[in-house]
MDTraj code that builds the backbone (N, CA, C; nanometers):
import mdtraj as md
import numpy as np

residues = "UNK UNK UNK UNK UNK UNK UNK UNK UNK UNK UNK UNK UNK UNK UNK UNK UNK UNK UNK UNK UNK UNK UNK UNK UNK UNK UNK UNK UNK UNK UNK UNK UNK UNK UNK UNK UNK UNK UNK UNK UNK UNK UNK UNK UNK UNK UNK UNK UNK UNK UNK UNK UNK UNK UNK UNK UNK UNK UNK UNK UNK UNK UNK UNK UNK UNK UNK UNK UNK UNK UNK UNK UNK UNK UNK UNK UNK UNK UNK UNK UNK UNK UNK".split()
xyz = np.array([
    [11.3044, 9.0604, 11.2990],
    [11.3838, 9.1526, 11.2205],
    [11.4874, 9.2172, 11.3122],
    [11.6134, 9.2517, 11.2661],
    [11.7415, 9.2734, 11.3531],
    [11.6900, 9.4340, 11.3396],
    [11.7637, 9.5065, 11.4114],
    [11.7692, 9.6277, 11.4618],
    [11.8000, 9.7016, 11.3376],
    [11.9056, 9.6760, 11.2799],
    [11.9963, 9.7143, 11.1736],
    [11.8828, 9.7236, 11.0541],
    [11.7883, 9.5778, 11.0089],
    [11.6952, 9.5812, 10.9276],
    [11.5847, 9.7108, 10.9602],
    [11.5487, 9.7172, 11.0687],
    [11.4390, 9.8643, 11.1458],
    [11.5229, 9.9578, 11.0631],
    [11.6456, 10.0328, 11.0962],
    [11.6841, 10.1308, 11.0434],
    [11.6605, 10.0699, 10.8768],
    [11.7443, 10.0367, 10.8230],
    [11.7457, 10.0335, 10.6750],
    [11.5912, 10.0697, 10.6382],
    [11.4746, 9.9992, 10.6801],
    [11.3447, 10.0125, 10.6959],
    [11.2720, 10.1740, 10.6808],
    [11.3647, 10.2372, 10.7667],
    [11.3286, 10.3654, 10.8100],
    [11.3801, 10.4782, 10.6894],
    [11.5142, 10.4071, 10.6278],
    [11.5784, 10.5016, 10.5525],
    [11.4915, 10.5252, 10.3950],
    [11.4433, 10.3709, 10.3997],
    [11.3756, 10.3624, 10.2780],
    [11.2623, 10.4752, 10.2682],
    [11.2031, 10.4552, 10.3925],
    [11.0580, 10.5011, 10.3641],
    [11.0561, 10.6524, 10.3542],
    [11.2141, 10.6877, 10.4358],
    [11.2332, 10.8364, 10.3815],
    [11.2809, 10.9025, 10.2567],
    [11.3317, 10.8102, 10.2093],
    [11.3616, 10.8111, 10.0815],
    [11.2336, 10.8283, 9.9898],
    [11.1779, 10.7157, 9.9937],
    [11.0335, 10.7053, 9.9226],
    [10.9862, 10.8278, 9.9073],
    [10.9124, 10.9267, 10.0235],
    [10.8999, 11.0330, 10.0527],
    [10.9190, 11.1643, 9.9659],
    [11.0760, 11.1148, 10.0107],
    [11.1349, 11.2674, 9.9556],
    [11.1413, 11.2566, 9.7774],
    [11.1049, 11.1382, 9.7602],
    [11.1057, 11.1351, 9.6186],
    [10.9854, 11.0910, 9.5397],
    [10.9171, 11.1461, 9.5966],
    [10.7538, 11.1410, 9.5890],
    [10.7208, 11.0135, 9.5412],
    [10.7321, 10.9237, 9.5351],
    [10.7233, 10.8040, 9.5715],
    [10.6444, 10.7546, 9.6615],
    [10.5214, 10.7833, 9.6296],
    [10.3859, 10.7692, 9.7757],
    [10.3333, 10.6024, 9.7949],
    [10.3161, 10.5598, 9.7127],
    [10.2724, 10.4450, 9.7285],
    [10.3951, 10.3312, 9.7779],
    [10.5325, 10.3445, 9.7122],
    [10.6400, 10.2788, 9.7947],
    [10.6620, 10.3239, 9.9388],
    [10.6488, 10.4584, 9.9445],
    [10.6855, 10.4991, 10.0952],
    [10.5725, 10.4297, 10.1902],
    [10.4549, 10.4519, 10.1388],
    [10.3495, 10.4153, 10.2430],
    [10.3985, 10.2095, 10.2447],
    [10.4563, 10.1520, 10.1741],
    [10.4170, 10.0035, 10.1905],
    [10.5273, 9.9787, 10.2893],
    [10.6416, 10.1421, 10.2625],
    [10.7211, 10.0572, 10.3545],
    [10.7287, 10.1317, 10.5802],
    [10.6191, 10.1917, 10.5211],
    [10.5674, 10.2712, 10.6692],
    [10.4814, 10.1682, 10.7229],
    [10.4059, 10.1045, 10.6699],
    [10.3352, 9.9736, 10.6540],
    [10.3767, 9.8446, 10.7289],
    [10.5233, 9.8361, 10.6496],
    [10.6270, 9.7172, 10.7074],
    [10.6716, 9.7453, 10.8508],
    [10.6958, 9.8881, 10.8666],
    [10.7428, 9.9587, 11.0088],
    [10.6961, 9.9497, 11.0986],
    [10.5005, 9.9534, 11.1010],
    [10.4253, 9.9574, 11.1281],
    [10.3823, 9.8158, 11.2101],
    [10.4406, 9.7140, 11.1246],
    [10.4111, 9.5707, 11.1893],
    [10.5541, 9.5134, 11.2659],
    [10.6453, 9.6004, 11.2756],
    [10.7411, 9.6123, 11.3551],
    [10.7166, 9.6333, 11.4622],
    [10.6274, 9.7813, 11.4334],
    [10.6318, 9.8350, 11.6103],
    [10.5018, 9.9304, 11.5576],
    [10.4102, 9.8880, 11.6181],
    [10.2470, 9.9452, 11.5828],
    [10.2370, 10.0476, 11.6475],
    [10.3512, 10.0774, 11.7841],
    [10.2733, 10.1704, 11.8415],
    [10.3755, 10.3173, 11.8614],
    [10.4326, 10.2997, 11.7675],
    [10.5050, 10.4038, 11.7208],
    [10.4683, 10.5241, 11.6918],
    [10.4081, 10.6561, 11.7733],
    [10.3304, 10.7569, 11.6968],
    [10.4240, 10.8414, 11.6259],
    [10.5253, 10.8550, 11.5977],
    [10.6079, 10.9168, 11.4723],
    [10.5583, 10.8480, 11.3775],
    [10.5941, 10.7449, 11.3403],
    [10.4967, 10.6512, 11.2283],
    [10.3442, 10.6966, 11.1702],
    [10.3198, 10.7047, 11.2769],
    [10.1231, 10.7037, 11.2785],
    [10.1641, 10.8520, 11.1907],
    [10.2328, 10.9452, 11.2764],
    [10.1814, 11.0929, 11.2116],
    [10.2754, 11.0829, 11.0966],
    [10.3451, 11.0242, 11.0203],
    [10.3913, 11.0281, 10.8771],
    [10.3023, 10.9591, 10.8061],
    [10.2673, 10.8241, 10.8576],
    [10.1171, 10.7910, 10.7709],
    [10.0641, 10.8640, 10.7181],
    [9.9576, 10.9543, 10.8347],
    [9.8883, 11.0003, 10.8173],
    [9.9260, 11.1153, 10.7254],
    [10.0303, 11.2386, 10.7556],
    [10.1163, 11.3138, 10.6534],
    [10.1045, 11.3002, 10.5284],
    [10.1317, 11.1427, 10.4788],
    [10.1762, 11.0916, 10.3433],
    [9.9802, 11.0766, 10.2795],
    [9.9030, 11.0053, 10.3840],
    [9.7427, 11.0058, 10.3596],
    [9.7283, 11.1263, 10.2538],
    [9.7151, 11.2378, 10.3286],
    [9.6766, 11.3375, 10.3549],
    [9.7180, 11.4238, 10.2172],
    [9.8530, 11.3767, 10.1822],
    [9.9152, 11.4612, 10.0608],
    [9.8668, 11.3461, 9.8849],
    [9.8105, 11.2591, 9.9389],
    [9.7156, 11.1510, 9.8765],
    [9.6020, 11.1750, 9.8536],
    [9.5280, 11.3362, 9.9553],
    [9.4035, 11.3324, 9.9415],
    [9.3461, 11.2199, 9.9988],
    [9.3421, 11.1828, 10.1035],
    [9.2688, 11.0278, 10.1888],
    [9.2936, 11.0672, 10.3291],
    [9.1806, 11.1708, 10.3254],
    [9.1639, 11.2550, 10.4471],
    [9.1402, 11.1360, 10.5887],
    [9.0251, 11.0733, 10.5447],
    [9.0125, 10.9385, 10.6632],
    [9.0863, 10.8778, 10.7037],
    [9.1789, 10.8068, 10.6159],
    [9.2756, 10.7344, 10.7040],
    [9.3526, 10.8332, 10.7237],
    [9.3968, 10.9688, 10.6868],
    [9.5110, 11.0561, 10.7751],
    [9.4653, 11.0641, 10.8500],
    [9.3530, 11.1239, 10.8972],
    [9.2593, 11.1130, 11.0758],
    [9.3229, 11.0201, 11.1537],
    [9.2646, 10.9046, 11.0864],
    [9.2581, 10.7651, 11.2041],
    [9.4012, 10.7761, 11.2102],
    [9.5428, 10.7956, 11.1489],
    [9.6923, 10.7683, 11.1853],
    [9.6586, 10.8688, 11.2515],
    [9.6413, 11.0433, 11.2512],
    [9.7135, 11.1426, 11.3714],
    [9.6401, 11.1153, 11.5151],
    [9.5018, 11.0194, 11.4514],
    [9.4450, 11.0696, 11.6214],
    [9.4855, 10.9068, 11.6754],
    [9.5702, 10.8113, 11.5886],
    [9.6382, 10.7158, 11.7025],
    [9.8056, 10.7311, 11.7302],
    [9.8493, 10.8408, 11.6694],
    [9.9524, 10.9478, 11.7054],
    [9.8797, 10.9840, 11.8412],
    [9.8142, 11.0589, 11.7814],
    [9.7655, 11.1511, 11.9630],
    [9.7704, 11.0328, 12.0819],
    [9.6730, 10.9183, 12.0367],
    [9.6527, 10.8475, 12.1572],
    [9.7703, 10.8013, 12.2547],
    [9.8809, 10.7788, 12.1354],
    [10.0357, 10.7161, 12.1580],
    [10.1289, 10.8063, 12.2806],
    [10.0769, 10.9555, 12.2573],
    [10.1445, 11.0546, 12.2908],
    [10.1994, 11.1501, 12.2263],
    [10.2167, 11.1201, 12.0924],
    [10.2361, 11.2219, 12.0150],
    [10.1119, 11.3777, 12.0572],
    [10.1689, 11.5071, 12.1254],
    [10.0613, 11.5739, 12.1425],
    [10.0598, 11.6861, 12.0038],
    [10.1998, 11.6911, 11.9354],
    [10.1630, 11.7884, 11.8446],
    [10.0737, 11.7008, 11.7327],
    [9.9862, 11.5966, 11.7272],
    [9.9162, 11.5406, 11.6144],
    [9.7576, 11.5929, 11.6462],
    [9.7692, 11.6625, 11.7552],
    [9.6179, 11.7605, 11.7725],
    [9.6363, 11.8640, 11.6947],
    [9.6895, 11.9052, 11.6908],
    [9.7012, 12.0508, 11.5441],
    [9.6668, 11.9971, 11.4294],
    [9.7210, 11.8981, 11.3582],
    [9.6715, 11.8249, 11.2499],
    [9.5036, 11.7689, 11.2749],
    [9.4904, 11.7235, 11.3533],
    [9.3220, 11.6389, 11.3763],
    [9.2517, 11.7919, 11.3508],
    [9.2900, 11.8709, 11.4855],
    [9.2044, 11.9998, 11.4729],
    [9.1793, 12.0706, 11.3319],
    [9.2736, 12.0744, 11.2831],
    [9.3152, 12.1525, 11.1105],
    [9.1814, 12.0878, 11.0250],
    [9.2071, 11.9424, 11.0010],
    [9.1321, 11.8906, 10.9391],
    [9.1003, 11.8391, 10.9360],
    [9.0464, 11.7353, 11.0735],
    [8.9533, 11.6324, 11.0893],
    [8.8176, 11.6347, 11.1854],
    [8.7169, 11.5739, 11.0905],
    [8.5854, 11.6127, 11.2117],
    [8.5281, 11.5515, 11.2896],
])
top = md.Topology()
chain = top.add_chain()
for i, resn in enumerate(residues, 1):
    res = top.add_residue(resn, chain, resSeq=i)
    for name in ("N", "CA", "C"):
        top.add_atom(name, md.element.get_by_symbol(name[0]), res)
traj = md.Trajectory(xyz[None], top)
């Protein structure tokens, strides 16, 4: 996938988002995801979008492989609400 496709990729899924559009946003965080897995901005919008889904588990498992990535503000989220 060209560079150009990543962005367009990115615009969608914010789009999705902002237009509550949860299940399109997540397929296309998904697609992003098999772009570049180790993306922890990604991980912690996953998990974000999980979370406002009520699907507390998999928001966990995205912030705390945010955290692992380096993302350090995705410990406030784990701490908040994961056990």
């Amino acid at each position: 996938m060209t560079k150009q496709s990543v962005i367009i990729e990115l615009l969608l899924r914010n789009c999705f988002s902002q237009q509550d559009k949860k299940n399109e946003a997540l397929n296309a965080y998904q697609k992003a995801l098999a772009l570049d897995g180790n993306d922890f901005k990604t991980h912690f919008q996953i998990a974000d979008l999980y979370f406002s889904m009520e699907n507390s588990i998999k928001a966990c498992e995205h912030w705390k492989k945010s955290f692992e990535l380096g993302y350090e503000i995705a410990s406030e989220s784990i701490n908040k609400n994961c056990k």
